[in-house]
VMD Tcl script that builds the backbone (N, CA, C; Angstrom):
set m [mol new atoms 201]
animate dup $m
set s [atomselect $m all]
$s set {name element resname resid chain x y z} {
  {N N UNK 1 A 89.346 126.983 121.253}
  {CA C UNK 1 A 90.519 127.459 120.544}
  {C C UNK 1 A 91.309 128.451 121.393}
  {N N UNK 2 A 90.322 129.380 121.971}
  {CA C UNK 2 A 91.196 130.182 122.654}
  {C C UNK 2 A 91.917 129.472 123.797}
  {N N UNK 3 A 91.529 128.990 124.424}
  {CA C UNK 3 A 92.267 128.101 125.777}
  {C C UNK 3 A 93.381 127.455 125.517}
  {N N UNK 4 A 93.672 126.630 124.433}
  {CA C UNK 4 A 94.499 126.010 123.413}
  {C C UNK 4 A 96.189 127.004 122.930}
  {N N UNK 5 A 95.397 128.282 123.201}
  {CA C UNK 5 A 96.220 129.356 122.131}
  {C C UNK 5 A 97.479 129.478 122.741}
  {N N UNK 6 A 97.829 129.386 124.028}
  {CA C UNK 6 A 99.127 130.154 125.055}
  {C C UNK 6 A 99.644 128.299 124.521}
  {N N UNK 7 A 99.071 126.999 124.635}
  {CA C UNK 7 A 100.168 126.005 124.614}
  {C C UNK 7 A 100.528 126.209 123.211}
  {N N UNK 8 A 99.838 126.542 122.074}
  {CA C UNK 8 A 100.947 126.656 120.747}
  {C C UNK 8 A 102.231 127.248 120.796}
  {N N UNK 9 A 101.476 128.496 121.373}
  {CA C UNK 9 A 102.869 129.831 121.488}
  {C C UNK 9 A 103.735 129.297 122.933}
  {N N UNK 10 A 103.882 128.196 124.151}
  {CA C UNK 10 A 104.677 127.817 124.966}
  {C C UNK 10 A 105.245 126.661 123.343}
  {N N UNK 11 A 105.106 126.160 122.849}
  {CA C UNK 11 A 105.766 125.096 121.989}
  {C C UNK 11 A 106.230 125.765 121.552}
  {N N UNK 12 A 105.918 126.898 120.486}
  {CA C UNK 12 A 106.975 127.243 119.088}
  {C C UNK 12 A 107.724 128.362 120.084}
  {N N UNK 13 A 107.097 128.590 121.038}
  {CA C UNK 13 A 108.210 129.472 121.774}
  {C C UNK 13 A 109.590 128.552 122.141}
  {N N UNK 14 A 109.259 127.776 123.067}
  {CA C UNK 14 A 110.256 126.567 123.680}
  {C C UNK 14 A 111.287 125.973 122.766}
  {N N UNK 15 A 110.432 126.184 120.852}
  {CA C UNK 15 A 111.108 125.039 119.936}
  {C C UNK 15 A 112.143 125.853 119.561}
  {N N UNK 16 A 111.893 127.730 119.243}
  {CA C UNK 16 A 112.138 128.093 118.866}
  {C C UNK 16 A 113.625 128.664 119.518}
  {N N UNK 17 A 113.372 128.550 120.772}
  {CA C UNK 17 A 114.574 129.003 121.802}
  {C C UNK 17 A 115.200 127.687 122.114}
  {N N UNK 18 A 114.993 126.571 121.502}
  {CA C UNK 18 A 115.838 125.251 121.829}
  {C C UNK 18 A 115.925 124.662 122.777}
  {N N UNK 19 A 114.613 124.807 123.886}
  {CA C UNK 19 A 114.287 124.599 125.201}
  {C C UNK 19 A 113.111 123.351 124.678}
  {N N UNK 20 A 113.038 123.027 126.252}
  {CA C UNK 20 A 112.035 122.104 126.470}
  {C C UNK 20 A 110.474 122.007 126.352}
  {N N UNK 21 A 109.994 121.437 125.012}
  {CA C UNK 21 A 108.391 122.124 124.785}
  {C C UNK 21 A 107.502 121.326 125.795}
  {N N UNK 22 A 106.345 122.128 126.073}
  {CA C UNK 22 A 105.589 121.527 127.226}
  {C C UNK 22 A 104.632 120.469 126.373}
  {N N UNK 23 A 104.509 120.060 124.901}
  {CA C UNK 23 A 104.059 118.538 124.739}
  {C C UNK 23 A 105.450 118.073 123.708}
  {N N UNK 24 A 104.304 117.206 123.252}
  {CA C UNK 24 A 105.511 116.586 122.057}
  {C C UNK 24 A 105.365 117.148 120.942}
  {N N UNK 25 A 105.646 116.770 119.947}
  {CA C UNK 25 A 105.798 116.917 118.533}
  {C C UNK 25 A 104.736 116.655 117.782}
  {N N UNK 26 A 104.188 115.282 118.306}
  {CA C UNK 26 A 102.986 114.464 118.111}
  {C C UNK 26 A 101.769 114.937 118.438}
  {N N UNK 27 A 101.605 115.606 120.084}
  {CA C UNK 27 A 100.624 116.575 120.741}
  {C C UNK 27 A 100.545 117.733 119.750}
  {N N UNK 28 A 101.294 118.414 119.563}
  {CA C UNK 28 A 101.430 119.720 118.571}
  {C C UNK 28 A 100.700 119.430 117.079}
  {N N UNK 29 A 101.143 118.733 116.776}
  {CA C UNK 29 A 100.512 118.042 115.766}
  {C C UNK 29 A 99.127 117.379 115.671}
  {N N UNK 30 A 98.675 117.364 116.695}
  {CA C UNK 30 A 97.635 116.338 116.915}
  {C C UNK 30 A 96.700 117.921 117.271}
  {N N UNK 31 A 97.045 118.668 118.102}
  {CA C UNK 31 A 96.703 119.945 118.429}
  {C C UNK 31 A 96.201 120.747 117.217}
  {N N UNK 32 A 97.391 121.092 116.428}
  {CA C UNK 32 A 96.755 121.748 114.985}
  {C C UNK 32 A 95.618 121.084 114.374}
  {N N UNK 33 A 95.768 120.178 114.278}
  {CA C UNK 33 A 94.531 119.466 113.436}
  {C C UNK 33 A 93.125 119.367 113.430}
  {N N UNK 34 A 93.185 119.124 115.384}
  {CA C UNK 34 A 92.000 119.457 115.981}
  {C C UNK 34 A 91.575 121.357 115.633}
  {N N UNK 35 A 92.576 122.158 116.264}
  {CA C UNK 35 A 92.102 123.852 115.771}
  {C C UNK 35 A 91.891 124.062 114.567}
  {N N UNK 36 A 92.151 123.439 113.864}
  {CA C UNK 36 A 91.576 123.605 111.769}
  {C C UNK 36 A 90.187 122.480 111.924}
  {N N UNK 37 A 90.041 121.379 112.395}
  {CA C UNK 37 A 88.820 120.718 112.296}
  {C C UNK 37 A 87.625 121.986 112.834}
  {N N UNK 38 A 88.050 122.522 114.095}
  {CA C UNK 38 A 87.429 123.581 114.664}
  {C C UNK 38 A 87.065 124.352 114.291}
  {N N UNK 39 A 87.966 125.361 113.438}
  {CA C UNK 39 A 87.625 126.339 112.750}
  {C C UNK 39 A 86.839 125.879 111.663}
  {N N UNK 40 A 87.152 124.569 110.724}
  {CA C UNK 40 A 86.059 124.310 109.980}
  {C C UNK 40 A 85.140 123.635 110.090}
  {N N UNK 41 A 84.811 123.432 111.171}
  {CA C UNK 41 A 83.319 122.914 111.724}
  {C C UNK 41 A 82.203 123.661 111.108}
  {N N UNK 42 A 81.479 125.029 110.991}
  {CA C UNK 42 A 80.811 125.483 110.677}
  {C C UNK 42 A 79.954 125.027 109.049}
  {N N UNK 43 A 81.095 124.482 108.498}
  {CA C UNK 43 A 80.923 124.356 107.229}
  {C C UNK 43 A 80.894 122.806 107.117}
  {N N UNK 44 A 80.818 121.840 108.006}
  {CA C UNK 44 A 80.185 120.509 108.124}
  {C C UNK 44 A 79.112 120.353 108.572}
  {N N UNK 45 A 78.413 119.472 107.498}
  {CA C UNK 45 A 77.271 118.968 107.305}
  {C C UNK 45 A 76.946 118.259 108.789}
  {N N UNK 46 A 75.405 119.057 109.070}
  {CA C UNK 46 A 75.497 118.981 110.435}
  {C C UNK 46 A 75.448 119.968 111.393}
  {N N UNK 47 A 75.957 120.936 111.310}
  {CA C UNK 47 A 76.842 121.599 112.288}
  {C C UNK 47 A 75.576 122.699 112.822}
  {N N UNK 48 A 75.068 122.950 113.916}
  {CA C UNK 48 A 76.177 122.860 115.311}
  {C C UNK 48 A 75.737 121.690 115.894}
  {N N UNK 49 A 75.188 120.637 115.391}
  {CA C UNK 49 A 74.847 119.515 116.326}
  {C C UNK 49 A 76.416 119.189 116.993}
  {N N UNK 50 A 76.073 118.681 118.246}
  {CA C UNK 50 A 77.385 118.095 119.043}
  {C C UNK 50 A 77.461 117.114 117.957}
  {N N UNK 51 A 77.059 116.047 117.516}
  {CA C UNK 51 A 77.993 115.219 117.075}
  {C C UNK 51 A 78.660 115.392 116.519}
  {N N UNK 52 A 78.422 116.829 115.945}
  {CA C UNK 52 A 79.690 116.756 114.605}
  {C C UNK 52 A 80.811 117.984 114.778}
  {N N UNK 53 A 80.705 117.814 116.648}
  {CA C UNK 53 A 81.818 118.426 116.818}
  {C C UNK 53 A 82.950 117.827 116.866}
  {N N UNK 54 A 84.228 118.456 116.647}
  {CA C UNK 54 A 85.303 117.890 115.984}
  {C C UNK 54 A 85.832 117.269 117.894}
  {N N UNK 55 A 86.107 116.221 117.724}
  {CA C UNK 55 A 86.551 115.303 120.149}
  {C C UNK 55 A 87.818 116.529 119.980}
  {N N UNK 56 A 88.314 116.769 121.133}
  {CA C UNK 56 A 89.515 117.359 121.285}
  {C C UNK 56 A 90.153 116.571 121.848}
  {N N UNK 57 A 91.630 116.277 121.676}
  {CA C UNK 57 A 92.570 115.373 122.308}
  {C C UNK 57 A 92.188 115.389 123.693}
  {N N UNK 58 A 92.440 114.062 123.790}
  {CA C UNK 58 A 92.468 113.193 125.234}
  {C C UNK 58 A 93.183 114.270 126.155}
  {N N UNK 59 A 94.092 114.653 126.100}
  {CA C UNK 59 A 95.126 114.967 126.756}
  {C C UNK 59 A 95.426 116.472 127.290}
  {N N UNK 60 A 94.100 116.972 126.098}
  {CA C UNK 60 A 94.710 118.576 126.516}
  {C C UNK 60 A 94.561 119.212 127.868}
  {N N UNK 61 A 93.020 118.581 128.637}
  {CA C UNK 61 A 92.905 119.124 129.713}
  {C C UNK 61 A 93.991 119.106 130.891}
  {N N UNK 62 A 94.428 117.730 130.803}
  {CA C UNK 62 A 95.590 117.724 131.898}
  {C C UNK 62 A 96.731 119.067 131.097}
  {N N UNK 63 A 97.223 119.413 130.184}
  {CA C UNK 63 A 98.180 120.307 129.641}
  {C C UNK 63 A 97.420 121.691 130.352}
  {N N UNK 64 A 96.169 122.161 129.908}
  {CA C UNK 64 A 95.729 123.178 130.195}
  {C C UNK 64 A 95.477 123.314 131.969}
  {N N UNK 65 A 94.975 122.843 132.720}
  {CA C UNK 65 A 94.763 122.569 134.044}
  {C C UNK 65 A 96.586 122.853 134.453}
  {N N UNK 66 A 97.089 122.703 133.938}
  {CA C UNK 66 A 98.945 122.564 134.195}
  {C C UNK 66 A 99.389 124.268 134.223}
  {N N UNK 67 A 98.432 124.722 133.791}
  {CA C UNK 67 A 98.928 126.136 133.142}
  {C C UNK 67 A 98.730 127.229 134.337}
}
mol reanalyze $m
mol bondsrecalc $m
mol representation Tube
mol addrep $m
């Protein structure tokens, strides 16, 4: 989550100043979902086994490695 945290705030920063966000709309979206699966991981049946950790998008590492 923490690693994640600077591309939210480069998006709603970027969206917010009417500039160019560093994913899409879709990434952002796809992003939140995963950080709420995350945060509520603890409370799935299961948990902390890896399997029932929540995959993180395909994609973030290339975004984060970018940074």
């Amino acid at each position: 989550l923490t690693a994640s945290e600077n591309v939210v705030s480069e998006y709603r920063d970027a969206r917010d100043l009417d500039e160019s966000p560093p994913i899409t709309s879709e990434q952002f979206t796809e992003l939140l979902r995963w950080r709420r699966a995350v945060r509520e991981w603890p409370q799935v049946e299961g948990y902390p086994l890896e399997s029932t950790r929540p995959e993180m998008p395909v994609w973030i590492d290339a975004v984060l490695s970018d940074e």
